[in-house]
MARLOLO-723563 format. One line per 3 residues: number of its first residue (from 1); their letters; for each residue x, y, z of N, C-alpha, C, O. Coordinates in steps of 0.1 Angstrom, whole numbers, plus 5000, padded with zeros to 4 digits. Example, Ala and Ser with C-alpha at 12.3 -4.5 7.8 and 13.67 -1.06 7.14 Angstrom:
% residues 2
1> as> 5132 4943 5078 5123 4955 5078 5132 4967 5078 5142 4967 5085 ~ 5128 4978 5071 5137 4989 5071 5129 5000 5079 5134 5011 5080 .
This chain:
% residues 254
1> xxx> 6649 1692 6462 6649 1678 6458 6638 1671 6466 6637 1673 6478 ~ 6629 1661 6457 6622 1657 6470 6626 1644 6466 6630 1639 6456 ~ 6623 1637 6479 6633 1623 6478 6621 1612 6487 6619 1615 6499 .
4> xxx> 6613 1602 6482 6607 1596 6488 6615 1576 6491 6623 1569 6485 ~ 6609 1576 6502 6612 1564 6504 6601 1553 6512 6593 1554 6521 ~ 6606 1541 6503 6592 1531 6507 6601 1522 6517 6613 1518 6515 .
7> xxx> 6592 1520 6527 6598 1508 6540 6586 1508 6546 6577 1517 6547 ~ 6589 1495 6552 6580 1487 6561 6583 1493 6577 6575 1491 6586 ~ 6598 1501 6576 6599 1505 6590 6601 1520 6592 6612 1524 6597 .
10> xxx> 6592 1528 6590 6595 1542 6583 6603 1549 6597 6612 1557 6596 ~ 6597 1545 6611 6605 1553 6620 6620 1549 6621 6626 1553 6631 ~ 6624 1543 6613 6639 1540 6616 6647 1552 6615 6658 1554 6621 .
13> xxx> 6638 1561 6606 6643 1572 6598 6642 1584 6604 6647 1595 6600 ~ 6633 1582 6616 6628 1594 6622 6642 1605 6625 6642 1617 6623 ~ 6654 1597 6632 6659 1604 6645 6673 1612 6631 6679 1623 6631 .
16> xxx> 6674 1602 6624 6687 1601 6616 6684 1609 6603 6694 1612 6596 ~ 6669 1613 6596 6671 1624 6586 6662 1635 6593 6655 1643 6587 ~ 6664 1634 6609 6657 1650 6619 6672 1661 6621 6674 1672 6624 .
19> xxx> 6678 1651 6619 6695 1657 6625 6707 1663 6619 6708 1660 6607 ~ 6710 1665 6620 6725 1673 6618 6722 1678 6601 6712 1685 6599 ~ 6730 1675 6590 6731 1684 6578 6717 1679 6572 6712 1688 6567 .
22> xxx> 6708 1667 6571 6698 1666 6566 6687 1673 6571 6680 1681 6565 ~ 6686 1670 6581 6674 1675 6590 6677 1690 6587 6667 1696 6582 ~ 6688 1699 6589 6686 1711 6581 6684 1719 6569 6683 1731 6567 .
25> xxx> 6685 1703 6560 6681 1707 6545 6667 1705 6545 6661 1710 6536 ~ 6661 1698 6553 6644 1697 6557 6643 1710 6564 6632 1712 6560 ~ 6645 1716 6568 6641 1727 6577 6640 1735 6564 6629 1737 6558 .
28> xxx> 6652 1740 6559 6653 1748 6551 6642 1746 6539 6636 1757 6536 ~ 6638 1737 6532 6632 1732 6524 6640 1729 6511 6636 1733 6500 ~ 6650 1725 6511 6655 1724 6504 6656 1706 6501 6663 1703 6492 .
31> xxx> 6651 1699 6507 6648 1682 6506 6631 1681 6510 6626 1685 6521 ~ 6626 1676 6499 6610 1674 6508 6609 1658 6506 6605 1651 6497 ~ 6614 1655 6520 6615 1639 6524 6601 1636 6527 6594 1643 6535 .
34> xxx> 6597 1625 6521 6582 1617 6526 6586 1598 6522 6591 1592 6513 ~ 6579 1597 6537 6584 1583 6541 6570 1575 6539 6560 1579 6545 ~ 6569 1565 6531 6554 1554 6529 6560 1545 6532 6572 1542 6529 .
37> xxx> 6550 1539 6544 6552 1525 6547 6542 1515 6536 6530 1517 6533 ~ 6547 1507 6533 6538 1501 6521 6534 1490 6526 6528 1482 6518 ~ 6536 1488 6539 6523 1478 6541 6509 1482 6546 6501 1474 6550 .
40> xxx> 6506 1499 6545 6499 1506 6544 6486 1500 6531 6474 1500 6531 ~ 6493 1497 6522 6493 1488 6511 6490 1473 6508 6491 1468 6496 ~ 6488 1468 6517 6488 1456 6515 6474 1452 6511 6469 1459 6520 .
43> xxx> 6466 1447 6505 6455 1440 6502 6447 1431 6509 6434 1431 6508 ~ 6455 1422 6518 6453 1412 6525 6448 1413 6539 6452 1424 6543 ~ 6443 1410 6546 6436 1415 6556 6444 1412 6572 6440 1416 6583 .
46> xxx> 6454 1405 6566 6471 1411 6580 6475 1419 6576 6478 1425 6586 ~ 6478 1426 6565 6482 1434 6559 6501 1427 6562 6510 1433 6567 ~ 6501 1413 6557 6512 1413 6551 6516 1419 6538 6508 1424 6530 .
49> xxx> 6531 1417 6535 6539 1425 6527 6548 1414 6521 6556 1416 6512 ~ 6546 1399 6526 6560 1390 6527 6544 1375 6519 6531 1375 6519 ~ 6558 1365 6514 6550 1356 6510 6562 1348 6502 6569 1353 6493 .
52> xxx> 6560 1333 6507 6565 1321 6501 6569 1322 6489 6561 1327 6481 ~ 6581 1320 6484 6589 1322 6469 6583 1307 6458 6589 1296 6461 ~ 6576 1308 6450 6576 1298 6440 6587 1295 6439 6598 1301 6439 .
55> xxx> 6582 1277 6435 6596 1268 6436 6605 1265 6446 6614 1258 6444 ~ 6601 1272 6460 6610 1265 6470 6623 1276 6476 6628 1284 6468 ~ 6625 1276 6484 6637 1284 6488 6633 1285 6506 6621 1283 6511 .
58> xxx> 6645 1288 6513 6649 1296 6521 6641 1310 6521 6642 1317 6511 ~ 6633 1314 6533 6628 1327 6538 6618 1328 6529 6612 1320 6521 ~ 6617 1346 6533 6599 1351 6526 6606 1360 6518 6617 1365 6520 .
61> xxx> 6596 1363 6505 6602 1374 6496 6592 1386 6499 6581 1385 6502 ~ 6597 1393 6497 6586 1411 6497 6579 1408 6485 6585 1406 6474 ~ 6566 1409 6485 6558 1410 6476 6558 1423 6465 6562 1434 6468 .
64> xxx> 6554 1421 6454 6550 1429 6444 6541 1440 6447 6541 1452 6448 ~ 6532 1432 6447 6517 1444 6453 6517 1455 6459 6514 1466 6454 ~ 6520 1453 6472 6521 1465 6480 6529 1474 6476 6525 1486 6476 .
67> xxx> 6542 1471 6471 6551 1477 6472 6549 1488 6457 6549 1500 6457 ~ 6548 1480 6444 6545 1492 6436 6526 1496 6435 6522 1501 6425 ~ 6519 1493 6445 6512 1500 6445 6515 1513 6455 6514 1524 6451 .
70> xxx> 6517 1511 6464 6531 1522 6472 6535 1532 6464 6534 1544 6466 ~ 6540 1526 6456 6552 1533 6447 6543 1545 6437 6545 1557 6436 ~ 6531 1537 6432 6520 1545 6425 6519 1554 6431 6524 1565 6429 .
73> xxx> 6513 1552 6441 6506 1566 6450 6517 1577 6448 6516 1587 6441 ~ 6529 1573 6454 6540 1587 6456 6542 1591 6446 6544 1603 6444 ~ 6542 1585 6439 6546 1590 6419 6533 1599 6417 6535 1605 6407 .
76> xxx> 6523 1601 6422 6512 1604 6418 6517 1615 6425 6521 1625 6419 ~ 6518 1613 6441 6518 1627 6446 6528 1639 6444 6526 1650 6447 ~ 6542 1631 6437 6550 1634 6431 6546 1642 6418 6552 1653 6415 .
79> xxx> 6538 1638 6411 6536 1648 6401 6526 1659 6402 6524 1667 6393 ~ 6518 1658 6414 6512 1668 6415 6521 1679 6424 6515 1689 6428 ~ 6529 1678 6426 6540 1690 6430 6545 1692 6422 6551 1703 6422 .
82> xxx> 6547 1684 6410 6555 1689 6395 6566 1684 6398 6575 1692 6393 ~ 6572 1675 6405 6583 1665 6405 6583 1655 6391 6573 1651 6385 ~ 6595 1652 6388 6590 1643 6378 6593 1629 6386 6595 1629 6399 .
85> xxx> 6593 1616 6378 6595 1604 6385 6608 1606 6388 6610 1606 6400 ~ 6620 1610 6379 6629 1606 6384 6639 1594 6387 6639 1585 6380 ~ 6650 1594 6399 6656 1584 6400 6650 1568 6405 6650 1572 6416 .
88> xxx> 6646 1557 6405 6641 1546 6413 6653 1537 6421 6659 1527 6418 ~ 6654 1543 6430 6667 1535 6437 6661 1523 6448 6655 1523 6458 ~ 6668 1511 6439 6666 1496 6446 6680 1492 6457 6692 1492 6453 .
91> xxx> 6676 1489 6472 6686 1486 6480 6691 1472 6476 6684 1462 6471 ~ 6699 1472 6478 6703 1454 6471 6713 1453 6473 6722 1461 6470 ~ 6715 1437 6481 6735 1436 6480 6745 1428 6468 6757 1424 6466 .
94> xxx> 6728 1428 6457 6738 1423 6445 6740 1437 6436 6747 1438 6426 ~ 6733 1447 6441 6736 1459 6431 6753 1467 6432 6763 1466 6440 ~ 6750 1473 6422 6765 1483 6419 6771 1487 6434 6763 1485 6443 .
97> xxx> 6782 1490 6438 6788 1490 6449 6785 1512 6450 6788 1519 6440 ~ 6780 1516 6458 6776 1533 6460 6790 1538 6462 6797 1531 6471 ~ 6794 1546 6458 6803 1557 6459 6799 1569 6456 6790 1572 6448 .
100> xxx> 6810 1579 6463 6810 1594 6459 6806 1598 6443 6796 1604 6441 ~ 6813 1594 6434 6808 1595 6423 6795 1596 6419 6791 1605 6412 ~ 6785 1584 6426 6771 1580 6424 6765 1589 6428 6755 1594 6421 .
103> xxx> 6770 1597 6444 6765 1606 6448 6761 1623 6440 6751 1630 6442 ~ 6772 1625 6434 6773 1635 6428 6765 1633 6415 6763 1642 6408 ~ 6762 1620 6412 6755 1620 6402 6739 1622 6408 6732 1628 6400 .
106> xxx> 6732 1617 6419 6720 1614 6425 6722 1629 6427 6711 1633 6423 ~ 6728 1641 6431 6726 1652 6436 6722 1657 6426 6712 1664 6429 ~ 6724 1659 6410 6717 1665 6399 6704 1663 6397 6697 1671 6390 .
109> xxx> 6698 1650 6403 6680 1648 6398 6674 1657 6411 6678 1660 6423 ~ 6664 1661 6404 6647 1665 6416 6641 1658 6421 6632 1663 6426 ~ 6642 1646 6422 6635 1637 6424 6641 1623 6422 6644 1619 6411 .
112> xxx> 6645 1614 6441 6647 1603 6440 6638 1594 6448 6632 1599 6458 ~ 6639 1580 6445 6625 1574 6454 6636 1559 6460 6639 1549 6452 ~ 6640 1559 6470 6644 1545 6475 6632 1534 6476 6621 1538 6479 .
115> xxx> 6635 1522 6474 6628 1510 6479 6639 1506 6488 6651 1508 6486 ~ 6632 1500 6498 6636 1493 6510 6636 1482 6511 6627 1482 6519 ~ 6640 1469 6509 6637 1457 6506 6642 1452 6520 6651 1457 6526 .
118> xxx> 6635 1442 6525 6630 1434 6541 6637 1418 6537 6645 1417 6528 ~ 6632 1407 6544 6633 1394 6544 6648 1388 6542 6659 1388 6548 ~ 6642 1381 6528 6652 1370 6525 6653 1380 6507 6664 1381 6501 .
121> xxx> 6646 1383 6503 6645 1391 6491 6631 1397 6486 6622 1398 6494 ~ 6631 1399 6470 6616 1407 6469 6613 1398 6453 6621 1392 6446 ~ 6600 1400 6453 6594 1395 6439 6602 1407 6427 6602 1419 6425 .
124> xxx> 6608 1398 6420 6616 1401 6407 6609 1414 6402 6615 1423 6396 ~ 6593 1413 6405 6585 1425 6393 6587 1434 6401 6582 1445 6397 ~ 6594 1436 6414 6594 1452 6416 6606 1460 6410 6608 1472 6412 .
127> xxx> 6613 1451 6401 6625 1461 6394 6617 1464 6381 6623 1466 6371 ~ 6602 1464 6381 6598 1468 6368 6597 1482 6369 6593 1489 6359 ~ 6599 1487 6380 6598 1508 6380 6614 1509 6386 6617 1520 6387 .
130> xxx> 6622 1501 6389 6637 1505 6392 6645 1507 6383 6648 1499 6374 ~ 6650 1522 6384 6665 1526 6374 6670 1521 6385 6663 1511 6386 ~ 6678 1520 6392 6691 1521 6397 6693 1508 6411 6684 1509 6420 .
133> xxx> 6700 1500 6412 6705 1492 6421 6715 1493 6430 6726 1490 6424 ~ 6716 1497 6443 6726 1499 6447 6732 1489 6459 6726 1480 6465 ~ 6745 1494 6462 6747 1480 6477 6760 1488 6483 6770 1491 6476 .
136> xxx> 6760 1490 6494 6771 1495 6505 6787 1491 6503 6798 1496 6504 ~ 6779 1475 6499 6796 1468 6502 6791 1449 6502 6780 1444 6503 ~ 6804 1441 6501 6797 1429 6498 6795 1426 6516 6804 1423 6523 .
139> xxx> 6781 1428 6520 6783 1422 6535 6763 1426 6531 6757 1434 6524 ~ 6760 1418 6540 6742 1418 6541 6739 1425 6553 6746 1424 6563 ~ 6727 1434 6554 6727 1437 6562 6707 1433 6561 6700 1429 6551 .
142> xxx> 6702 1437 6576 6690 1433 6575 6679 1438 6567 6670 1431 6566 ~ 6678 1448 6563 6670 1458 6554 6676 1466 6543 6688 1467 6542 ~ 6672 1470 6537 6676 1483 6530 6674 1501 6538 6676 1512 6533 .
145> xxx> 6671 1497 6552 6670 1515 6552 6683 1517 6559 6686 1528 6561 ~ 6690 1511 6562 6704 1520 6570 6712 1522 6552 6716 1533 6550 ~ 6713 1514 6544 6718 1519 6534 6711 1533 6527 6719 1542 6525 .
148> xxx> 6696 1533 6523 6692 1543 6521 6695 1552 6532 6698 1560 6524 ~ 6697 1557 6541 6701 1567 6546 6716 1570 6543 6719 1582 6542 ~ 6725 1561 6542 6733 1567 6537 6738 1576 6528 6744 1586 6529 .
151> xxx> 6729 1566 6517 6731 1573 6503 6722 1589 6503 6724 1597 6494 ~ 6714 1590 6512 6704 1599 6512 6717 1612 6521 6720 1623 6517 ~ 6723 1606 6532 6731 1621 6537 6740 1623 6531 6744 1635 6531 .
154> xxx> 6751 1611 6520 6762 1616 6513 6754 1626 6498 6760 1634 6490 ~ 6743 1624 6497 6739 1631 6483 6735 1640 6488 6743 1648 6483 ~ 6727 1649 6497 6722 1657 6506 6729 1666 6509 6725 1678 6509 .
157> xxx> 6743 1663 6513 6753 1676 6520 6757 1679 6501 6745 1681 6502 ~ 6760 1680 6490 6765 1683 6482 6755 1687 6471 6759 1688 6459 ~ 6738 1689 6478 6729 1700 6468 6736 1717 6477 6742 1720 6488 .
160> xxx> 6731 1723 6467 6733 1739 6467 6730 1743 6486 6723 1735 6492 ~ 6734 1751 6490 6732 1760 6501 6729 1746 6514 6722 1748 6523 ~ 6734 1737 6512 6729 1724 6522 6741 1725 6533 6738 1724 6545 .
163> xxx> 6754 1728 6530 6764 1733 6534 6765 1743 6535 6763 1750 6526 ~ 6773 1749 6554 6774 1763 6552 6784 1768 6545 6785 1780 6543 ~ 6795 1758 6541 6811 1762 6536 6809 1754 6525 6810 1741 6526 .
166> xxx> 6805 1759 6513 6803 1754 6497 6813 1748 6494 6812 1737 6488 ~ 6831 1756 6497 6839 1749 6492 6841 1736 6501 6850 1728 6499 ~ 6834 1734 6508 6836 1720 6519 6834 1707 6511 6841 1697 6513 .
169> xxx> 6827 1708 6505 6818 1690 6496 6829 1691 6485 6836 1681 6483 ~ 6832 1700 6481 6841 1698 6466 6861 1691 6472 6871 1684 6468 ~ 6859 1695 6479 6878 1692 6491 6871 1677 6498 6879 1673 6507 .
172> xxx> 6861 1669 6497 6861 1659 6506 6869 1653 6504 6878 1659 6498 ~ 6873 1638 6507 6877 1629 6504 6868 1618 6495 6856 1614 6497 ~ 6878 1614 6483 6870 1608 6471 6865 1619 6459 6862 1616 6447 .
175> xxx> 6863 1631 6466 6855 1639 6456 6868 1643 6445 6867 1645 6432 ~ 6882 1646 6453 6889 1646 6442 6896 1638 6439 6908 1640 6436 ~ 6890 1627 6437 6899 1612 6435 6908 1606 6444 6911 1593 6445 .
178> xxx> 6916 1619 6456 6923 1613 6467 6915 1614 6479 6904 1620 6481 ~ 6921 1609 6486 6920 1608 6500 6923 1630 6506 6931 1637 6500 ~ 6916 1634 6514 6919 1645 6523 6928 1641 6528 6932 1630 6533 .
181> xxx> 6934 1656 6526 6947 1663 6536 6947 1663 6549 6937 1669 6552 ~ 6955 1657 6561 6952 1662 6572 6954 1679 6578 6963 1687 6576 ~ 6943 1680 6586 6940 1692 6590 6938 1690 6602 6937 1680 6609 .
184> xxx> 6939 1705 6607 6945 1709 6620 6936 1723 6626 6930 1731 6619 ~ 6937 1725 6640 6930 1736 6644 6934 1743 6657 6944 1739 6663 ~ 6928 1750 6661 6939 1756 6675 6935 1746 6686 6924 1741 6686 .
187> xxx> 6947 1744 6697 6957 1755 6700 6967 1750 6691 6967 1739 6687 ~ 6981 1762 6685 6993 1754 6675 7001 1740 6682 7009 1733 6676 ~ 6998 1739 6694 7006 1732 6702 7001 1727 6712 6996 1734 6721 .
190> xxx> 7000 1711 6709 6986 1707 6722 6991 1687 6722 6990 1678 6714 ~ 6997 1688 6737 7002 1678 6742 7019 1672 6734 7021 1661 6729 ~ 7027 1684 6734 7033 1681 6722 7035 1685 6709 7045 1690 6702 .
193> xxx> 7021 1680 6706 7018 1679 6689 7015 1690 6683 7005 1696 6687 ~ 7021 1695 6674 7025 1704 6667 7021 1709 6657 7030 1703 6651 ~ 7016 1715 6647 7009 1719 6638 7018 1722 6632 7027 1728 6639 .
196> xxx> 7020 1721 6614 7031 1722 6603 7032 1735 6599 7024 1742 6593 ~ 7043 1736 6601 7049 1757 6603 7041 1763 6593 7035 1774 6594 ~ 7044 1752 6580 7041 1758 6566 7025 1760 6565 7022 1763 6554 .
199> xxx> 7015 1758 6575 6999 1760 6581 7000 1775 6584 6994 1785 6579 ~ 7008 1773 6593 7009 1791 6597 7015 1797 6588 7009 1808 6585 ~ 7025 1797 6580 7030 1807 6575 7028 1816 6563 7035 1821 6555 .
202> xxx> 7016 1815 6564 7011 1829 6554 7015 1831 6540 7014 1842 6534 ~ 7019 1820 6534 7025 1816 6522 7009 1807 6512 7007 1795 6513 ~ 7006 1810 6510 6995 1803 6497 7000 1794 6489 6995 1784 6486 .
205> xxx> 7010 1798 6486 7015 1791 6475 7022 1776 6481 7020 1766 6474 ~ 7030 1775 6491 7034 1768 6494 7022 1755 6506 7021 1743 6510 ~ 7014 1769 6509 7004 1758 6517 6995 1750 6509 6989 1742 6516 .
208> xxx> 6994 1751 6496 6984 1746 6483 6988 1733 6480 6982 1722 6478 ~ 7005 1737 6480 7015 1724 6475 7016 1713 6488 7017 1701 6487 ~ 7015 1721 6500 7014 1707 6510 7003 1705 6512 7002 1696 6519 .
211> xxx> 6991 1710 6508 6975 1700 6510 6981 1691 6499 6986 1680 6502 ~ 6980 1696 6487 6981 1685 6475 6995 1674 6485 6993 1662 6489 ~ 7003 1680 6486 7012 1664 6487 7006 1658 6498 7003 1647 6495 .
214> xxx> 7004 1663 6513 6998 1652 6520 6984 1646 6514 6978 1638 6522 ~ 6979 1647 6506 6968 1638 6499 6974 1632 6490 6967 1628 6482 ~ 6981 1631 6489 6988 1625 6475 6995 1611 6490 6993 1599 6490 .
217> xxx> 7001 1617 6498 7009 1608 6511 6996 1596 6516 6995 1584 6514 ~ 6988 1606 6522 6974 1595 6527 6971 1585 6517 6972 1573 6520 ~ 6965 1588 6503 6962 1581 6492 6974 1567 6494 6972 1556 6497 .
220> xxx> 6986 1574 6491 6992 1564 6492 6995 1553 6497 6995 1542 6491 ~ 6997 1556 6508 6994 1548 6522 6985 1540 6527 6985 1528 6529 ~ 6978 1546 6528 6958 1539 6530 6955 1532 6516 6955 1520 6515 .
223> xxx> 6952 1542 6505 6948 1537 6494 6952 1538 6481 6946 1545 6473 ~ 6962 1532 6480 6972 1533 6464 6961 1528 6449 6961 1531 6437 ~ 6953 1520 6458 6946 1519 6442 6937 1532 6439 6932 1534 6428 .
226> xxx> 6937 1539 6449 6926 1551 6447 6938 1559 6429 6935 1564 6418 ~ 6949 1556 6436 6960 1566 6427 6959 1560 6408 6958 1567 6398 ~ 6960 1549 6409 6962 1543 6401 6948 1543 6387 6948 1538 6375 .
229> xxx> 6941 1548 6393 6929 1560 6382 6928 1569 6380 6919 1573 6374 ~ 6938 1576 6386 6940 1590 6386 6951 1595 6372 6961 1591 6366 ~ 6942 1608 6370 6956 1613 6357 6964 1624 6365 6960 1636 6368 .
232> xxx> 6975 1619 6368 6983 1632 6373 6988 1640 6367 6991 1642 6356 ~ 6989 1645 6375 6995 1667 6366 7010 1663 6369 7015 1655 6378 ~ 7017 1672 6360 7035 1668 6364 7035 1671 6377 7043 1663 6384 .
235> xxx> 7026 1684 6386 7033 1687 6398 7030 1676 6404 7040 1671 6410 ~ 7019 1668 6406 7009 1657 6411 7023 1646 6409 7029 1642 6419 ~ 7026 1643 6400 7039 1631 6399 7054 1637 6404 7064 1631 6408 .
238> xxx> 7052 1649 6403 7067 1652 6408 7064 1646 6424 7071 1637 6429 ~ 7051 1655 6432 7049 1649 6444 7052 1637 6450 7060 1633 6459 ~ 7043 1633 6441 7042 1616 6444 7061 1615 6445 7066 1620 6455 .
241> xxx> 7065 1613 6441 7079 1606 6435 7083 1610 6452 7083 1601 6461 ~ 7085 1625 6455 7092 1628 6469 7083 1620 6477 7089 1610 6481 ~ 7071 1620 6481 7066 1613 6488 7069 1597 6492 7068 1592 6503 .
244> xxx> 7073 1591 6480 7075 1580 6473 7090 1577 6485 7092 1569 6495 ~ 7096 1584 6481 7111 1586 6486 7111 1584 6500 7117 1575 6506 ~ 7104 1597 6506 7106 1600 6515 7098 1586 6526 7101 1585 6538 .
247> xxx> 7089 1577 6519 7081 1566 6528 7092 1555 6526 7093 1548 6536 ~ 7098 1552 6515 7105 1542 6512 7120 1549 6507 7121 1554 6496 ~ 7130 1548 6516 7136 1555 6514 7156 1550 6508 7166 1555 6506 .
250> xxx> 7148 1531 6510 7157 1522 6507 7156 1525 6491 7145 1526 6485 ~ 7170 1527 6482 7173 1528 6470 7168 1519 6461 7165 1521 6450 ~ 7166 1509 6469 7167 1496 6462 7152 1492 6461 7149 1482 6455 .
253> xx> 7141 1502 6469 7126 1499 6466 7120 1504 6451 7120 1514 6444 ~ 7113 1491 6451 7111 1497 6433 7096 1502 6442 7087 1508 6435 .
């Protein structure tokens, strides 16, 4: 996959896609990340990027210019590796809210390109090369690159061979609609705390049925609306029900 991204602050990116599961899908070559600063781009002879919004407002907007002429270049360089364009992903805190879902969908393209958007906002015409709008959560933050890295390491760990344990990305949490199982590791017994017999006991069948119910328990708990889009299987509701029981255990709770 090659994945480009446009910002005004490209070393932000340095330490955080050199590291842990990314930085080894770059080693491997399996991500060919390239970072344009697009005020590399600018026209103007400060080489600003920013400029007064027609009609009046609060703050500077990111200009048009730089940014999809920026955008040209990589598309260009992009097709001379035989990348196609691809995804155009706009950071924005009015866009679609990112989730796991999104992710699993951004992991099927060859080719995605973030914009980074700075200031107070950007000139309207740079959504004339943007598919896709995205946003963290309703809260502002000062740029678009801590979101694009996000979105860049949750899509990253779930291309082919990026993980060393394949079945790992498919068991996350969200990927199967619940919340993860809690999990456990040696020593069996450490300050007390105890590790659940049914972990050790060499049973498959019954250790399958307690991942499923403690995710079915957590979901609950933490996040019941996660449940409530979910199609459950009879065993999946039979669960639930004991779970149900066993948290609320007054008769009289509906």
């Amino acid at each position: 996959m090659r994945i480009d991204i446009l910002s005004i602050f490209p070393h932000m990116f340095d330490g955080p896609m050199s590291e842990s599961i990314v930085g080894k899908a770059i080693e491997k070559g399996i991500i060919d990340l390239n970072i344009t600063d697009f005020r590399d781009y600018s026209t103007n002879k400060h080489h600003n990027v920013d400029d007064y919004p027609f009609g009046g407002g609060a703050g500077m907007l990111l200009q048009a210019q730089p940014v999809l002429d920026a955008f040209d270049a990589t598309q260009q360089q992009a097709k001379q590796a035989d990348y196609p364009t691809g995804r155009v992903i706009l950071m924005d805190p009015a866009g679609k809210k990112f989730d796991q879902k999104v992710a699993e969908d951004l992991a099927k393209e060859d080719h995605l390109t973030f914009i980074c958007g700075h200031y107070e906002g950007y000139d309207e015409r740079i959504k004339s090369v943007v598919t896709d709008e995205y946003s963290m959560g309703d809260f502002i933050l000062t740029g678009g690159e801590l979101p694009a890295m996000t979105i860049i390491d949750a899509t990253a760990r779930l291309l082919p061979d990026v993980l060393g344990n394949q079945q790992s990305a498919p068991g996350d949490s969200f990927s199967t609609g619940l919340l993860e199982y809690p999990q456990y590791t040696r020593p069996a017994e450490f300050r007390g705390m105890k590790v659940p017999d049914v972990l050790m006991s060499g049973n498959h069948q019954k250790i399958a049925e307690w991942k499923q119910k403690e995710a079915l328990r957590k979901t609950y708990l933490r996040r019941p609306d996660l449940i409530d889009y979910q199609q459950l299987t009879a065993d999946q509701k039979r669960l639930l029900g004991e779970v149900k029981m066993e948290e609320n255990p007054d008769p009289n709770y509906d």
